[in-house]
Structure formats: structure tokens, C-alpha cells
C-alpha positions as CSV (number, residue, x, y, z in Angstrom):
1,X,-93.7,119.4,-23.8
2,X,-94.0,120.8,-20.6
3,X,-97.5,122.2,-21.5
4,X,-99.3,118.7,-22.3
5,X,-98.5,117.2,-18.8
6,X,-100.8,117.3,-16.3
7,X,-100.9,117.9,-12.2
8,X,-101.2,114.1,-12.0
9,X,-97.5,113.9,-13.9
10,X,-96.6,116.7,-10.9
11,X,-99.0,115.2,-8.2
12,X,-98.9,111.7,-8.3
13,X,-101.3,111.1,-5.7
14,X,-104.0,113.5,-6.9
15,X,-105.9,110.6,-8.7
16,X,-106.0,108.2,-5.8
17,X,-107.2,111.5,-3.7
18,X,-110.0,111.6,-6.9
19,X,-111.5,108.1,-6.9
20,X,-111.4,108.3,-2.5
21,X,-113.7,111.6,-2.5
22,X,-116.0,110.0,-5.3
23,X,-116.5,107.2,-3.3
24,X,-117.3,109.1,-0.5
25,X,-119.7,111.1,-1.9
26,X,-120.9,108.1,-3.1
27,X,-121.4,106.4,-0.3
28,X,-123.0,109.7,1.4
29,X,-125.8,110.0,-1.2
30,X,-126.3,106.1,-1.1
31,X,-128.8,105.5,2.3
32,X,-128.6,101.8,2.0
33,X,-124.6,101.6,1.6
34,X,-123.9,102.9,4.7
35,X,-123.2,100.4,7.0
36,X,-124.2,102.7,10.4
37,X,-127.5,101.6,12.3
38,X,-130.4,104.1,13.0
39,X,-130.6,104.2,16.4
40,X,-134.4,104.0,18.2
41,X,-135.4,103.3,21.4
42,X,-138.9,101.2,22.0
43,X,-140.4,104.0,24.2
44,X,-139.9,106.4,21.0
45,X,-141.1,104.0,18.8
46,X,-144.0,103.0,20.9
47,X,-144.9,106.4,20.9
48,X,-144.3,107.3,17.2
49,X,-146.6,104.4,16.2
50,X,-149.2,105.4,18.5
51,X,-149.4,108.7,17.1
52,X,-149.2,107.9,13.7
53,X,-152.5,105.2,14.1
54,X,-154.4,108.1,16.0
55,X,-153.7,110.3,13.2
56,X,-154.5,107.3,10.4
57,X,-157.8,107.2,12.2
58,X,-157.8,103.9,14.2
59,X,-160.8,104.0,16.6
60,X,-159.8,105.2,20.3
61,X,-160.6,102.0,21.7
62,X,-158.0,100.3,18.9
63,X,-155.1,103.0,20.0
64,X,-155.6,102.8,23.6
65,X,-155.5,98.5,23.3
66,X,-152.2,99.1,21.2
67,X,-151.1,101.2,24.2
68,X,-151.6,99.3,27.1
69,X,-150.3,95.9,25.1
70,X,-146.9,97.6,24.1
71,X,-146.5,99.3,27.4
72,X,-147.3,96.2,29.0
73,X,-144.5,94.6,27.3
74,X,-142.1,97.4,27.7
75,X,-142.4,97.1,31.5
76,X,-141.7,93.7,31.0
77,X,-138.3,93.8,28.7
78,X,-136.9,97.1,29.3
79,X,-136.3,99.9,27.0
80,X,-134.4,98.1,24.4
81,X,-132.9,99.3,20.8
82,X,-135.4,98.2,18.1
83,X,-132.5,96.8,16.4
84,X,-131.6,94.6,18.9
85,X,-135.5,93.1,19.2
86,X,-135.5,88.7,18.6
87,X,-138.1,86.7,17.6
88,X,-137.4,85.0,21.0
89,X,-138.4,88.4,23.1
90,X,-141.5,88.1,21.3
91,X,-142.3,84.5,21.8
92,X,-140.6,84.8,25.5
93,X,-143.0,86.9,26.9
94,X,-146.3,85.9,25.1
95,X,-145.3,82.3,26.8
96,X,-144.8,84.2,30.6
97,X,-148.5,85.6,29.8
98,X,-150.0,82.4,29.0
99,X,-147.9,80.6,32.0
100,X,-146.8,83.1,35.0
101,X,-148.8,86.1,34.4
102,X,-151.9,86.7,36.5
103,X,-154.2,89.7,35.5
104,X,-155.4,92.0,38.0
105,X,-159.4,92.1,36.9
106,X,-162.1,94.7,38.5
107,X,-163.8,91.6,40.0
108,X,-160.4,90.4,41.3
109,X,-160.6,87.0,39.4
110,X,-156.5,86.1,38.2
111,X,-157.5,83.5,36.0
112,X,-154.6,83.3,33.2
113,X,-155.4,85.2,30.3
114,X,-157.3,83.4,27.3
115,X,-156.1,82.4,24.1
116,X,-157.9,85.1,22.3
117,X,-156.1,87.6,24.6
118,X,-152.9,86.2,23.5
119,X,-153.8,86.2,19.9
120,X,-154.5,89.9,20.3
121,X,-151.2,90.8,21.3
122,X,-149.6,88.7,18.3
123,X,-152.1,90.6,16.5
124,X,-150.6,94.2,18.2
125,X,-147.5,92.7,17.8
126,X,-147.5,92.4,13.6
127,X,-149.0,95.7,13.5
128,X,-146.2,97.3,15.8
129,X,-143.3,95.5,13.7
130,X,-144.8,95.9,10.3
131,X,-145.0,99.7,10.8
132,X,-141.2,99.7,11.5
133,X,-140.5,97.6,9.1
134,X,-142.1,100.3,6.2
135,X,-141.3,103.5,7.7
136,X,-137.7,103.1,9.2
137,X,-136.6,99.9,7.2
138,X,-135.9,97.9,10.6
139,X,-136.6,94.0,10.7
140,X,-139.9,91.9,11.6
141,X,-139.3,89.9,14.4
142,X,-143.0,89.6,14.7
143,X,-143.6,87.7,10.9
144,X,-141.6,84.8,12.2
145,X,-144.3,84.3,14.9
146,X,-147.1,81.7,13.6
147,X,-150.1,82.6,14.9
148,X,-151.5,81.6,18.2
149,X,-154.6,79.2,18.3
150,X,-158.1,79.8,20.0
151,X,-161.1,78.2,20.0
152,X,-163.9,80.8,19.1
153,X,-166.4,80.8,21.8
154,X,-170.3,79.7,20.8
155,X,-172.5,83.0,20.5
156,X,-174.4,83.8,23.8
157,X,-177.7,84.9,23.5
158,X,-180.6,86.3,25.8
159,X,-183.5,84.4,26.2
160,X,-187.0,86.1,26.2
161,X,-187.6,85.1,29.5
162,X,-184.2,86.9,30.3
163,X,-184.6,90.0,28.7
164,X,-187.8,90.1,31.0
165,X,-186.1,89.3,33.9
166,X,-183.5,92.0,33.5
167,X,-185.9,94.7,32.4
168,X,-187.4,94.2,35.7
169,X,-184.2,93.9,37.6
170,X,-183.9,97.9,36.2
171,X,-187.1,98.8,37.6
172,X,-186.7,97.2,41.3
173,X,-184.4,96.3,43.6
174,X,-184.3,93.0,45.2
175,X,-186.9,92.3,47.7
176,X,-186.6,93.1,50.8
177,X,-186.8,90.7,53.5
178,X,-187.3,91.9,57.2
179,X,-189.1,90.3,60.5
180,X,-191.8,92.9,61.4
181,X,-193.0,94.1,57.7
182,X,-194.0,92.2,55.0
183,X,-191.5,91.7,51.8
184,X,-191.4,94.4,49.2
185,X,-189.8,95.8,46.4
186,X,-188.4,99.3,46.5
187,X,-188.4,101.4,42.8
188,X,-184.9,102.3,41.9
189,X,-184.3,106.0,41.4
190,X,-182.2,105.2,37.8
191,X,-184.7,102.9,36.8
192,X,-186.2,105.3,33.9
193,X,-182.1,105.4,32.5
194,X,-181.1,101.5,32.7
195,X,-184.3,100.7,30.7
196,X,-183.7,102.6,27.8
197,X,-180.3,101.6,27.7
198,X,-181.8,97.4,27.7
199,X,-184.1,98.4,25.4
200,X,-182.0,100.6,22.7
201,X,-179.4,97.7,22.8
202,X,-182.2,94.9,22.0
203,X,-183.7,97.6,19.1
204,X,-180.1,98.5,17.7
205,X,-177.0,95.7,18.5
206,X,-174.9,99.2,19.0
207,X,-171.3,98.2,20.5
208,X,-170.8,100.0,24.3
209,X,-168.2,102.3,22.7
210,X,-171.0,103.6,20.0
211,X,-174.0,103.9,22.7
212,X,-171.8,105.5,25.1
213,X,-170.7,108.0,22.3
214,X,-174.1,108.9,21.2
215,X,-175.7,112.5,22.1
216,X,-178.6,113.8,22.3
217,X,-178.8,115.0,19.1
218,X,-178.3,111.6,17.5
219,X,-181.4,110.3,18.4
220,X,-184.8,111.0,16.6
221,X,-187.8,110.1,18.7
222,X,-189.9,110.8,16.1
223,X,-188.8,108.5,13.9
224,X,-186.6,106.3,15.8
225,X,-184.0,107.2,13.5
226,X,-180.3,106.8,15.6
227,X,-177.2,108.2,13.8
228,X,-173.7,106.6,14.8
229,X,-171.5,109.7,13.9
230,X,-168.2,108.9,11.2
231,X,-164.8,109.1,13.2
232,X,-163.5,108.3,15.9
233,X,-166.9,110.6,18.0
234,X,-169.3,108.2,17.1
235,X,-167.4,105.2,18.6
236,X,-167.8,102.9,15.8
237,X,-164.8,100.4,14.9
238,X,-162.8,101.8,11.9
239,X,-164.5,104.9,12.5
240,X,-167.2,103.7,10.5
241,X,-170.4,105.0,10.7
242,X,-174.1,104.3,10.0
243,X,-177.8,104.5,10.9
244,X,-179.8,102.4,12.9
245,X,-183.5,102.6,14.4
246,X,-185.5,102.3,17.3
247,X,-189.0,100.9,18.3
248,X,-191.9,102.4,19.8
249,X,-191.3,101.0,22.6
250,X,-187.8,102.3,23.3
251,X,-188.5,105.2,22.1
252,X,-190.8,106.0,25.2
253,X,-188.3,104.6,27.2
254,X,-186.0,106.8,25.9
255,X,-188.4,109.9,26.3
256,X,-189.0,109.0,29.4
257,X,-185.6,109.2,30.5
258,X,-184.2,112.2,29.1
259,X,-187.8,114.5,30.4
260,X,-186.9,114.2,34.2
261,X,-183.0,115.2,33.1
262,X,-182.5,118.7,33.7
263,X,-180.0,118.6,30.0
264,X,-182.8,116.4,28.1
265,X,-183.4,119.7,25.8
266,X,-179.5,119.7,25.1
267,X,-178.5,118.0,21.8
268,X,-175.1,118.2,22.5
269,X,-175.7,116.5,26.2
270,X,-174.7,112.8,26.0
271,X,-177.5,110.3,25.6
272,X,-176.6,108.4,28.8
273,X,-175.0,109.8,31.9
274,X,-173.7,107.8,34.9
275,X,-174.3,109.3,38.3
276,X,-171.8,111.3,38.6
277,X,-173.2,113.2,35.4
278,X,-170.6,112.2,33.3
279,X,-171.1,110.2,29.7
280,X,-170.8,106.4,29.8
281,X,-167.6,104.6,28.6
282,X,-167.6,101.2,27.7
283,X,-166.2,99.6,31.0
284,X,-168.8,101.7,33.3
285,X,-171.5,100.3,31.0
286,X,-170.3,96.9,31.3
287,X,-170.4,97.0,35.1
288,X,-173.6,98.5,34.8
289,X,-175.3,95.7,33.1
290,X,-173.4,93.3,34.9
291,X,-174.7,94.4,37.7
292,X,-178.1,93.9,36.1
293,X,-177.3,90.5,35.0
294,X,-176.8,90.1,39.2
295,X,-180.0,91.6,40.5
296,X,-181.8,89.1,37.5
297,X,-179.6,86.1,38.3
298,X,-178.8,85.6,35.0
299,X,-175.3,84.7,34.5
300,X,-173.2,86.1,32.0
301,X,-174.8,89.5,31.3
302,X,-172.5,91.9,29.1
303,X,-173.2,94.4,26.6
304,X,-172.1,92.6,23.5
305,X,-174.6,89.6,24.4
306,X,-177.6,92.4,23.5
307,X,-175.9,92.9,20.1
308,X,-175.8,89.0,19.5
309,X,-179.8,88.7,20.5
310,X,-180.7,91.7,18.1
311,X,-178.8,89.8,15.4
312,X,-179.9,86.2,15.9
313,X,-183.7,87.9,16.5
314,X,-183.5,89.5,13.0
315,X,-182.5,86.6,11.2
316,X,-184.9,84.5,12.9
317,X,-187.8,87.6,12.2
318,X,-187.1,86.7,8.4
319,X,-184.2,89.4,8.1
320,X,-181.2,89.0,5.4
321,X,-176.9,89.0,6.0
322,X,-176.7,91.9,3.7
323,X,-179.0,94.1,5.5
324,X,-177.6,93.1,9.0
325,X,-174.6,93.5,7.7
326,X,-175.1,96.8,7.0
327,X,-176.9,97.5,10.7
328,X,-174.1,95.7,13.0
329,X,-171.8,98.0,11.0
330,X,-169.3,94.6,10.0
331,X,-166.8,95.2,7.4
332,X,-167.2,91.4,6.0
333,X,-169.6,89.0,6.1
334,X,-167.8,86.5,8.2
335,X,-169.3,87.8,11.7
336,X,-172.7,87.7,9.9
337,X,-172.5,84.1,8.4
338,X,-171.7,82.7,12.1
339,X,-175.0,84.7,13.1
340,X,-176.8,82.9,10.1
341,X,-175.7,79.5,11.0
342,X,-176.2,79.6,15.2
343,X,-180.1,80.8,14.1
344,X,-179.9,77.6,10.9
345,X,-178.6,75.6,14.1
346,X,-181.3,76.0,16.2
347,X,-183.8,75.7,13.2
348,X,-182.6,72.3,13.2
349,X,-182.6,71.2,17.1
350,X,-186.5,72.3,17.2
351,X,-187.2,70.3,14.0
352,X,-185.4,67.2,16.0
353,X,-187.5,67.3,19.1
């Protein structure tokens, strides 16, 4: 008899010692049973998401607006657990920016932010959550959060009398007024530079990011033929890129410019330089034609005003939404409808008068 019993019969508490260590192991091969939180800070999971966009290929401009938002609001909460992030931090400090907060603004205007700055960090804030939310399993504060309105602002165009009036604003300075000599107008020494840059954004609607990015070697001046690279070199949103063209025009312009450089034979030299020799970025090229926009008295003068004129100017030439499309480098159609209807628009206010 004594060889049928078992080490239970001996051990009474063996079997209870059995079912504890099964659930145990259980419970250790089981990731969502546990009931212990992962613990991440927002400055590491700022910086994890960061680097995992740059390396999804997000354009530069995209990361480093994702950067500044989230560090913005870092500064402004603390560095927090992610587990511990509310709907309410959320909400709490997208109200202080549309209430309390004044931004500090190259021009030193601290007028409060608009509502389509606001909807951009909603925008960065869904983004930052939803990556959490698929790669570490944490919870999206951020999808409670309806979404912030704005009123889309009218497309702003350049006259024809403007464009003039700017293309000589590149060419002279202001006049001169003195008591002994007569007025006059003195040639400016980048004036060979700033017109090609008018002109190629009138010829293409390139963004600042994708004419700042452009070398040399992208331009063909015997055809007119301009290639925006693919990735994030070329500038282009989502990385996108494509192939627009020049006219005569500013293709002298552009000759013009790059024969009295000392680089012009370089086609890895970029297209544009500032005066400190240095390639363009997109808030240098801003100031520069804002400060164009001052010498012509126009006001409102911005880069992205040039692309709206090329776009509204090749509809009204006879151009179609597909091939525009496909030039303005849009994604969707959407931003190429509101083009069609602002040029049906004023179709309609000539036929009235």
C-alpha cells in the first residue's frame, strides 16, 4: 500500500505550493495581468516621440513644431508621469494660451495667439497621445478633447500692380530726400538675388521651406525645369516631392544672380544665400520679403501670399485642380477647391459691376 501513495499523502501542502507557482508563472507571462504601472516621464516620452517621427519621415519643419509645442507645455506643467496626465492638463493650459499667455514675436507684437494656433496644438496634442497610446498602451487624454474652432482666413492675393511695386522695391531703395541735392534712388547691392526669389515664387507657388532647400543643382536654366528633392532635403511637406518650372523671365533673373556669385558654378551651393553666405531658412525668408512688402508699402507681404497668386493666376489662365494639384504638391484636393472657388468668386463680382 505504501507504494500507491503519493508525496501529497506525505506533504500535504505540496498541492497548494503547486497551484501558487502556476499562478505565478502565470501571471509573469501574462503582460496585461499584472497590475504594476510602466513608469515614463514626459521629457522621455517627448523625446522618444520626437525621434521616432524624425525617423517615420515627418518633414523637419513638422518635428521641430511638435518640439517647440510639447516643450512649451512641459515648461508649463512640469515633468509629470504620463500616467498621471488628465484631460483637464490638457484643456487647462490650451485655455491659459488663449487667455494669459502673450507670445514674444520678432516684431514684438503680444497679441494672443489665434485660433488656428490653438488648433495646432490640439492637433500636436492627438498625435503626442495617440503614439502612446499604440506603442506603450497608456491612455488618451487628448481624444476626449473636441476640437477647437477657427474661422479660416479668406486667401490673400497679390495684385499686378503689387507684384510691380515689390519687384521694384528689390531693385531700389527708398528715395532719398535731402536739402542741397535733388531726390534719388540708390540701386541696392542684393537687388540681382531678391528678384529671382519674387519671381521664382510667382513662376512656381514653392513653400519657403522648399525654395530655401533648393541647390544649385536643382535648377535647369535651360529648360526651366526646378526639381523639389523627395525627403526631408527638398523641404517639401510629407517629404513629398515633385517638379515644377520656370519662365523666361525668371530664368534670367535667376542667371543673373548666380553669375556675379563666386559659387554660381557649384551645384551643390544652395540656390539662395543670405548675407552672411549661409542658405535661407524659412523665417529669414519671411523677414526678407517682409521687409519688401515695407519698402513697397504693401501690407501684408509673406511668402505663402506668392504661392496663393501663382495658384489663383493659373486657374484664372485657364489651368485645371488636377494639374495644380499636382504643382502646389497638395495631398487632397481640398486646398485646391478653395483656390477654384476664390477665382469662381471673383468671376462673379466682375460679371456684377
Amino acid at each position: 500500500m505504501l507504494a500507491w501513495r503519493t508525496a501529497v499523502d506525505f506533504f500535504p501542502k505540496m498541492e497548494k505550493f503547486r497551484v501558487s507557482k502556476k499562478t505565478e508563472a502565470l501571471n509573469r507571462s501574462s503582460p496585461g495581468t499584472s497590475k504594476s504601472k510602466v513608469s515614463l516621464s514626459l521629457a522621455k516620452a517627448i523625446d522618444g516621440f520626437l525621434k521616432f517621427k524624425t525617423a517615420e519621415g515627418l518633414s523637419q519643419r513638422t518635428i521641430t513644431s511638435y518640439g517647440f509645442t510639447l516643450g512649451h507645455w512641459l515648461n508649463y506643467i512640469g515633468d509629470r508621469e504620463v500616467s498621471e496626465i488628465q484631460s483637464s492638463d490638457l484643456t487647462g493650459y490650451m485655455a491659459w494660451l488663449r487667455t494669459k499667455y502673450k507670445p514674444r514675436r520678432w516684431k514684438g507684437s503680444s497679441e494672443p495667439l489665434s485660433a488656428i494656433s490653438i488648433r495646432n496644438v490640439w492637433v500636436t496634442f492627438r498625435s503626442f497621445f495617440g503614439w502612446l497610446q499604440v506603442e506603450s498602451k497608456f491612455p488618451n487624454p487628448a481624444k476626449e478633447i473636441t476640437e477647437p474652432k477657427f474661422q479660416k482666413h479668406p486667401v490673400e492675393t497679390f495684385s499686378k500692380e503689387d507684384v510691380e511695386k515689390i519687384l521694384k522695391a528689390c531693385v531700389y531703395s527708398r528715395e532719398s530726400q535731402t536739402e542741397e541735392r535733388k531726390k534719388f534712388l540708390m540701386r541696392r547691392p542684393n537687388a540681382n538675388r531678391d528678384q529671382a526669389i519674387v519671381l521664382m515664387l510667382l513662376d512656381t507657388g514653392l513653400r519657403a521651406t522648399e525654395l530655401c532647400s533648393l541647390i544649385i543643382n536643382d535648377v535647369d536654366l535651360k529648360t526651366g525645369k526646378v526639381t523639389i528633392r523627395h525627403g526631408v532635403a527638398g523641404g517639401a511637406k510629407g517629404g513629398k516631392g515633385r517638379t515644377v518650372y520656370l519662365g523666361k523671365v525668371a530664368r534670367k533673373s535667376v542667371w543673373l544672380y548666380l553669375a556675379s556669385r563666386e559659387d554660381g558654378d557649384d551645384p551643390d551651393a544652395p540656390l539662395f544665400i543670405s548675407h552672411a553666405d549661409r542658405a535661407f531658412n524659412k523665417d529669414s525668408m519671411r523677414v526678407l520679403i517682409n521687409r519688401l512688402g515695407d519698402r513697397a508699402e504693401i501690407k501684408k507681404a509673406y511668402p505663402h501670399k506668392f504661392r496663393h497668386t501663382f495658384a489663383i493666376t493659373y486657374l484664372r489662365s485657364g489651368g485645371d485642380v488636377f494639374t495644380l494639384q499636382s504643382l502646389l504638391g497638395h495631398g487632397s484636393l481640398d486646398m485646391v477647391r478653395h483656390y477654384d472657388k476664390k477665382k469662381n468668386l471673383r468671376v462673379i463680382n466682375l460679371a456684377q459691376k
